[in-house]
VOPAGU-2260 file (C-alpha; in pm, 1 decimal, decimal comma):
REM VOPAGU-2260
SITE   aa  ch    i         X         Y         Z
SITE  UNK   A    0    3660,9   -7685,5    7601,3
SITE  UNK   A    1    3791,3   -7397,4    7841,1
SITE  UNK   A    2    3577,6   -7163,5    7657,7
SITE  UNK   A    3    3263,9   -7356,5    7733,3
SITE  UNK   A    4    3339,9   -7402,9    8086,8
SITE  UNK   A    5    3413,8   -7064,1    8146,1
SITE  UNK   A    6    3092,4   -6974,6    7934,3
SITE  UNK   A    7    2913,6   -7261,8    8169,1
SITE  UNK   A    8    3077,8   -7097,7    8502,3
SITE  UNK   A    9    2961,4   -6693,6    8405,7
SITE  UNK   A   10    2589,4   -6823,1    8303,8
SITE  UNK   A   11    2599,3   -6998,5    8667,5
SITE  UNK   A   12    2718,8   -6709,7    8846,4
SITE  UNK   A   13    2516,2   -6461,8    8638,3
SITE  UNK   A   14    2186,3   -6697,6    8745,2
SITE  UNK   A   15    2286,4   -6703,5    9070,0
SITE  UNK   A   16    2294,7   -6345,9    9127,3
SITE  UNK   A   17    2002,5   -6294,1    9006,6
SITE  UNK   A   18    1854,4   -6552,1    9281,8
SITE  UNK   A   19    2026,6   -6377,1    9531,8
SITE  UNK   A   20    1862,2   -6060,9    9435,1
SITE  UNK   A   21    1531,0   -6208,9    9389,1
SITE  UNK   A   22    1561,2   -6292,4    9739,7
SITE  UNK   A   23    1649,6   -5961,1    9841,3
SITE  UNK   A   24    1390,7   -5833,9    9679,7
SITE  UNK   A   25    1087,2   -6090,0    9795,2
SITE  UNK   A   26    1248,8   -6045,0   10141,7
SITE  UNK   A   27    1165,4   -5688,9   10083,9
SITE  UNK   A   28     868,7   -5673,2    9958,1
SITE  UNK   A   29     715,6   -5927,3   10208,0
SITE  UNK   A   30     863,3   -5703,9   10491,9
SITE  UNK   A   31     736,4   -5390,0   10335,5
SITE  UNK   A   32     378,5   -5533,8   10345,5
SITE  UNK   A   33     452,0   -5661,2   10735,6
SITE  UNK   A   34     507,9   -5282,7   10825,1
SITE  UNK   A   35     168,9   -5188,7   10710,6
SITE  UNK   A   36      35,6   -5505,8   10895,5
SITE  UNK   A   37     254,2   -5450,4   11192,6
SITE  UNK   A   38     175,5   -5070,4   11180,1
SITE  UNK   A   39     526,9   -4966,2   11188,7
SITE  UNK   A   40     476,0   -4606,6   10953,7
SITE  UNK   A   41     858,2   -4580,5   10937,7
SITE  UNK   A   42     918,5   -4882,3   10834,7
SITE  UNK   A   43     651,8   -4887,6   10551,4
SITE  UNK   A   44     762,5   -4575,1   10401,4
SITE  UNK   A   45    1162,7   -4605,2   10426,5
SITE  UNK   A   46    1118,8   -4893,0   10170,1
SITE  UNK   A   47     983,1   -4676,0    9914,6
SITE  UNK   A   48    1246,1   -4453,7    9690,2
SITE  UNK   A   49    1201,8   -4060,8    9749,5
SITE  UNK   A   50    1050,0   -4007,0    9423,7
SITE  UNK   A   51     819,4   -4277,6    9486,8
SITE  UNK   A   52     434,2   -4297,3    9326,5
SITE  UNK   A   53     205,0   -4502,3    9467,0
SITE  UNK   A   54    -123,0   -4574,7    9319,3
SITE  UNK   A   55    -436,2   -4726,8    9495,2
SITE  UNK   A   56    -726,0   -4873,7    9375,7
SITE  UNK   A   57    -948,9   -4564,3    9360,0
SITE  UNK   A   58    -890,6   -4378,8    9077,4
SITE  UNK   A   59    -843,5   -4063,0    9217,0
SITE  UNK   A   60    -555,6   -4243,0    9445,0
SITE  UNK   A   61    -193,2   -4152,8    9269,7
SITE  UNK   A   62      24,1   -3998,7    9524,8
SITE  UNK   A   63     391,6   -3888,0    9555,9
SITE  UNK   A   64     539,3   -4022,1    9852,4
SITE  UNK   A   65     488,6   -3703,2   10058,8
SITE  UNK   A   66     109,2   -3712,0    9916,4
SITE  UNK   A   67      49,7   -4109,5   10023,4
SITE  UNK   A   68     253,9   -4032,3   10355,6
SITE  UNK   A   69       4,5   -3771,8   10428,6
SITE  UNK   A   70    -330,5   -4005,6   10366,3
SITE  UNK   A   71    -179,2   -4321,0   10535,7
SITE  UNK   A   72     -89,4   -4124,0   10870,6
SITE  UNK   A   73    -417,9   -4151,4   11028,9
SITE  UNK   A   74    -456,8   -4500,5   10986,0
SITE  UNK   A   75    -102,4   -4544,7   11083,1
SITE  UNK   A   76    -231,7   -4345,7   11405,3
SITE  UNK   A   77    -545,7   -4561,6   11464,0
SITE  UNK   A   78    -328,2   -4861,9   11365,9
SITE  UNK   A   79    -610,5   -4977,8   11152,8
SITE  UNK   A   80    -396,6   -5027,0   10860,4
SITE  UNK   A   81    -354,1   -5296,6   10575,6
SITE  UNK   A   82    -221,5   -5685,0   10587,5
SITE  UNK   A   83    -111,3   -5791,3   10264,1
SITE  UNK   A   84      26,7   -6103,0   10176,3
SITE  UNK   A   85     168,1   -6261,6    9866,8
SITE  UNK   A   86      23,2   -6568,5    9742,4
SITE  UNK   A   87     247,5   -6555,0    9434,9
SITE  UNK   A   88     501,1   -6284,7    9292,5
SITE  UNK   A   89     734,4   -6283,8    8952,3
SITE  UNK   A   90    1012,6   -6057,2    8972,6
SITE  UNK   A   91    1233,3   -5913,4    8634,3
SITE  UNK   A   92    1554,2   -5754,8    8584,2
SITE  UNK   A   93    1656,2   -5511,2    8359,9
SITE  UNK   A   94    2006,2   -5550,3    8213,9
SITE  UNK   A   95    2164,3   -5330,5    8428,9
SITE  UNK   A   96    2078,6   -5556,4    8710,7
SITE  UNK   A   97    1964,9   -5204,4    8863,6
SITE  UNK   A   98    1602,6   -5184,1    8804,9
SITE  UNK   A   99    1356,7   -5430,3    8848,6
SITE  UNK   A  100     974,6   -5478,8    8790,8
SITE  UNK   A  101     730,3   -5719,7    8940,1
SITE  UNK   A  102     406,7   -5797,3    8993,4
SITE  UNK   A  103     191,8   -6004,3    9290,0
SITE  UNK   A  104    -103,7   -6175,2    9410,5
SITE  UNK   A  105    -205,0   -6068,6    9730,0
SITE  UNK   A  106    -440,1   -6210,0   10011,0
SITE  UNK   A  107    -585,2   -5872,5   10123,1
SITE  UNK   A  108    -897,4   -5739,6   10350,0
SITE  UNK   A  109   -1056,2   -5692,8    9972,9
SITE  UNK   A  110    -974,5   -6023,7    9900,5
SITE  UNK   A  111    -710,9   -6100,6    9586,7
SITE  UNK   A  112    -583,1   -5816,9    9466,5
SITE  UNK   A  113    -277,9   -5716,0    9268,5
SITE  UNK   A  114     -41,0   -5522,1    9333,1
SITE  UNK   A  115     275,0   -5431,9    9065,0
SITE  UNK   A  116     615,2   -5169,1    9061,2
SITE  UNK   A  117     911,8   -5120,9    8935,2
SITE  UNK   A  118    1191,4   -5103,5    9207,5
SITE  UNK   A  119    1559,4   -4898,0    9154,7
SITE  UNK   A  120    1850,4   -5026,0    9338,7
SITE  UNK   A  121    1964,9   -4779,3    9566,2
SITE  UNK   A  122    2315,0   -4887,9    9688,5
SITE  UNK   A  123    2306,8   -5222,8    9836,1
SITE  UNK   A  124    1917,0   -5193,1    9904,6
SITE  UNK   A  125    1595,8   -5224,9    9670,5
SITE  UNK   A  126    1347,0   -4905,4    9668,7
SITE  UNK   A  127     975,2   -4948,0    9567,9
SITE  UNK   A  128     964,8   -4665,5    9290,7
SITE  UNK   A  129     619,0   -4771,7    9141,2
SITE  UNK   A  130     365,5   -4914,8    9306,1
SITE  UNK   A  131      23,6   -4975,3    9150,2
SITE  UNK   A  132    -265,3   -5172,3    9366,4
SITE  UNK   A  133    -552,1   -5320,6    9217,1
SITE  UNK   A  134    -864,4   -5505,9    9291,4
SITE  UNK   A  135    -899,9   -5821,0    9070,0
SITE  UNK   A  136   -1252,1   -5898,8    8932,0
SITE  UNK   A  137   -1370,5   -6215,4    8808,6
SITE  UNK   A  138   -1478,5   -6220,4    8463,7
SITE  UNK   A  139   -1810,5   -6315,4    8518,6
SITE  UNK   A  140   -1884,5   -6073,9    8767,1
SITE  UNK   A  141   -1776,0   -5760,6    8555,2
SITE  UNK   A  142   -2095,5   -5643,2    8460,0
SITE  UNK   A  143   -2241,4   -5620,7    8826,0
SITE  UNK   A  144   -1918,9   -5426,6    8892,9
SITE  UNK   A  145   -1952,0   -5175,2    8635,9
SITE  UNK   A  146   -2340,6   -5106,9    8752,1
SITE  UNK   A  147   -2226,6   -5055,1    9129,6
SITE  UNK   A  148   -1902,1   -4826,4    9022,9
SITE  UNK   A  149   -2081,1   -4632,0    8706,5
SITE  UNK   A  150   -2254,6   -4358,7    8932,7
SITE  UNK   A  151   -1953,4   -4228,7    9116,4
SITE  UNK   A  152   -1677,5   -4294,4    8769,7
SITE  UNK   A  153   -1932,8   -4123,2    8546,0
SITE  UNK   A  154   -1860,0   -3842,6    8756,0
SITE  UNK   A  155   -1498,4   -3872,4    8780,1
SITE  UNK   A  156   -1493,2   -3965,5    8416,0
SITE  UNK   A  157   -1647,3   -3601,2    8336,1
SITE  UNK   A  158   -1436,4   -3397,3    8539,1
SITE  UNK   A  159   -1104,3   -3534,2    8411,7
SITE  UNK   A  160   -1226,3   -3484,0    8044,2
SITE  UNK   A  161   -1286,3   -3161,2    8137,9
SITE  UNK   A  162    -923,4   -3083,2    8238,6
């Protein structure tokens, strides 16, 4: 009987913590989109980890930090920048408890798109480490997508084969 109440009171606590960092991490998250909305540069970019690569929906768009720093600035600077909001996220946890992945529907300028990462736990504080963005498109409207973006990716397509 003590076993399974002390079995009962660890899956509790270990269920609870996880909440708890859930939280902290769609707290995060949610503020982290704000900044761009908000156009608070600082902000933004504190909440991603050093090492951090974001990718955009353009395929030429996967940038280091430093790299996405450096193309965000001037829109930062105009503050014509991005307002993202969730609309629904899932968040997992590695064993550790120290790294976590997710992934998100967001209300966007583009309309849904979604965006997914991997986060580290840096001390007491979640770090975006991975950060893909993508434009969702509707099955049926595929084909009329591929027509529109074949011209400029056939391009693309040749000089990365060629690398």
């Amino acid at each position: 009987m003590k076993k399974s109440i002390l079995l009962l009171l660890f899956v509790t606590a270990f269920a609870n913590a996880q909440n708890t960092e859930k939280d902290k991490i769609n707290n995060m998250l949610d503020t982290w989109h704000k900044a761009a909305a908000d156009v608070k540069f600082d902000a933004y970019f504190n909440s991603l980890a050093d090492d951090a690569v974001y990718i955009g929906t353009d395929a030429t768009e996967n940038w280091t930090k430093p790299e996405f720093k450096t193309w965000a600035k001037p829109f930062f600077d105009k503050g014509t920048t991005w307002n993202f909001t969730a609309l629904e996220r899932h968040i997992f946890f590695d064993k550790s408890g120290k790294i976590a992945w997710f992934d998100e529907l967001l209300n966007t300028q583009m309309k849904i798109c979604r965006g997914s990462g991997v986060l580290v736990k840096v001390g007491k504080e979640w770090k975006i480490q991975h950060y893909v963005l993508s434009m969702t498109v509707p099955n049926d409207e595929v084909d009329a997508v591929t027509k529109i973006k074949t011209p400029i990716e056939d391009a693309l397509i040749a000089k990365l084969q060629k690398k």
